[in-house]
Every structure is written in C-alpha cells, then in structure tokens.
C-alpha positions as CSV (number, residue, x, y, z in Angstrom):
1,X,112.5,87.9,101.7
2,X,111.9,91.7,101.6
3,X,111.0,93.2,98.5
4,X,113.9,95.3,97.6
5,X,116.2,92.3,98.8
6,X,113.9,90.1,95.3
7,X,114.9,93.4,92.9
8,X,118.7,93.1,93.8
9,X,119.0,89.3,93.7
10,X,116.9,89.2,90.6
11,X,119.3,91.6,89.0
12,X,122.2,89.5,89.5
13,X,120.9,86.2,88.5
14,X,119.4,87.9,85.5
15,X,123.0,89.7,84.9
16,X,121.2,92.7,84.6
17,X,122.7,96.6,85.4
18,X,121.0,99.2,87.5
19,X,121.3,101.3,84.4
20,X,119.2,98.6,82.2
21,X,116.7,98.0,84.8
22,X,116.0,102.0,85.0
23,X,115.9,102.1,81.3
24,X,113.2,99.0,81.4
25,X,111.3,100.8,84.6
26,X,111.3,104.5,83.2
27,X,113.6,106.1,86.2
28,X,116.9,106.5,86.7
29,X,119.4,104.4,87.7
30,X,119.6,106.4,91.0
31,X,116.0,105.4,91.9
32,X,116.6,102.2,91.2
33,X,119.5,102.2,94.3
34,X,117.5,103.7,96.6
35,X,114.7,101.2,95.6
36,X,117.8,98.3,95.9
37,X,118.6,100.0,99.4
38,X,114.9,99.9,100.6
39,X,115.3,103.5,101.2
40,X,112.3,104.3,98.5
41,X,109.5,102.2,97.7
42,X,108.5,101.9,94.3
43,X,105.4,103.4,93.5
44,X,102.1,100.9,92.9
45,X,102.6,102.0,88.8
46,X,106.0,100.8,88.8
47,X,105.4,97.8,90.1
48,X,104.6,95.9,86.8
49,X,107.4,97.3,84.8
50,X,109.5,95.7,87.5
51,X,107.8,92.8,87.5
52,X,108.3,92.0,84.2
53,X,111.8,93.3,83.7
54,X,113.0,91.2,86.5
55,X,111.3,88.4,85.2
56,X,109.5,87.7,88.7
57,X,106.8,84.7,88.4
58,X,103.5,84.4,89.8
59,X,104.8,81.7,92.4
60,X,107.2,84.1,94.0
61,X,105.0,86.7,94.0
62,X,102.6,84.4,96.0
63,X,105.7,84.0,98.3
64,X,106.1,87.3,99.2
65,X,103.3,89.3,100.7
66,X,106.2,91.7,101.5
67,X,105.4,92.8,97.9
68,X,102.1,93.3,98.9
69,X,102.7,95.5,101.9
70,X,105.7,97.7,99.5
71,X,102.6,98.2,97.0
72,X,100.0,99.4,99.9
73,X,102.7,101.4,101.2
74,X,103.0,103.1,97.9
75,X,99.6,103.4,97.1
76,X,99.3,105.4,100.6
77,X,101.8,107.6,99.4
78,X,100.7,108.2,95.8
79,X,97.3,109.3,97.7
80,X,98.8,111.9,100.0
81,X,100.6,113.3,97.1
82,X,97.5,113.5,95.4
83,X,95.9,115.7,98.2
C-alpha cells in the first residue's frame, strides 16, 4: 500500500474529515488533498502528527516501507530547501 493510499483509507475508517485531520496536522485542509492525491509528500516533521491522528500502529508501519521511502523523500526535500 502506498503511503498516501494508508492516510485516505485511515480517514474513512476513522470517520475522520480532511478539515479535522489538517486541524490535527497544523496545515490546511488543501495540503492534506494533495497529500491524499500523492501529489505532495508530507514533510519528515509531519509525519508524527499524522501518525498519531490517524491512529496508525507500529505493525502497519512495519508493513509499509513505502512510509519509509515518503519520509527520505521529504527529508531530501526539506535539505534542498535549506540550501
């Protein structure tokens, strides 16, 4: 499962809006489309909001080094920004 595939199925099982998981995250509900769409990758500081707002356990992390490669993605990015 691809990362941004988790964050929308975990919003619907949790019942949860766009607009509640941007309030949770500290973005807006816009970012958290484009995150849904897999047309942005969340940052590597994001990462744990979203984790824990979406309820995501340790075992399904584990499952998905798809997570992994979204996170080392970001970090890349957050680096070149810094530069």
């Amino acid at each position: 499962m691809e990362w941004h595939r988790l964050i929308a199925d975990r919003l619907e099982a949790l019942e949860m809006s766009q607009d509640d998981l941007a309030g949770a995250v500290g973005v807006s509900q816009s970012m958290i489309s484009l995150y849904i769409r897999g047309k942005r990758v969340p940052p590597e500081h994001r990462w744990p909001s979203l984790i824990a707002a979406l309820e995501i356990g340790e075992e399904t992390l584990r499952q998905l080094p798809a997570i992994a490669e979204a996170m080392k993605a970001a970090r890349a990015v957050d680096q070149q920004a810094a530069v």
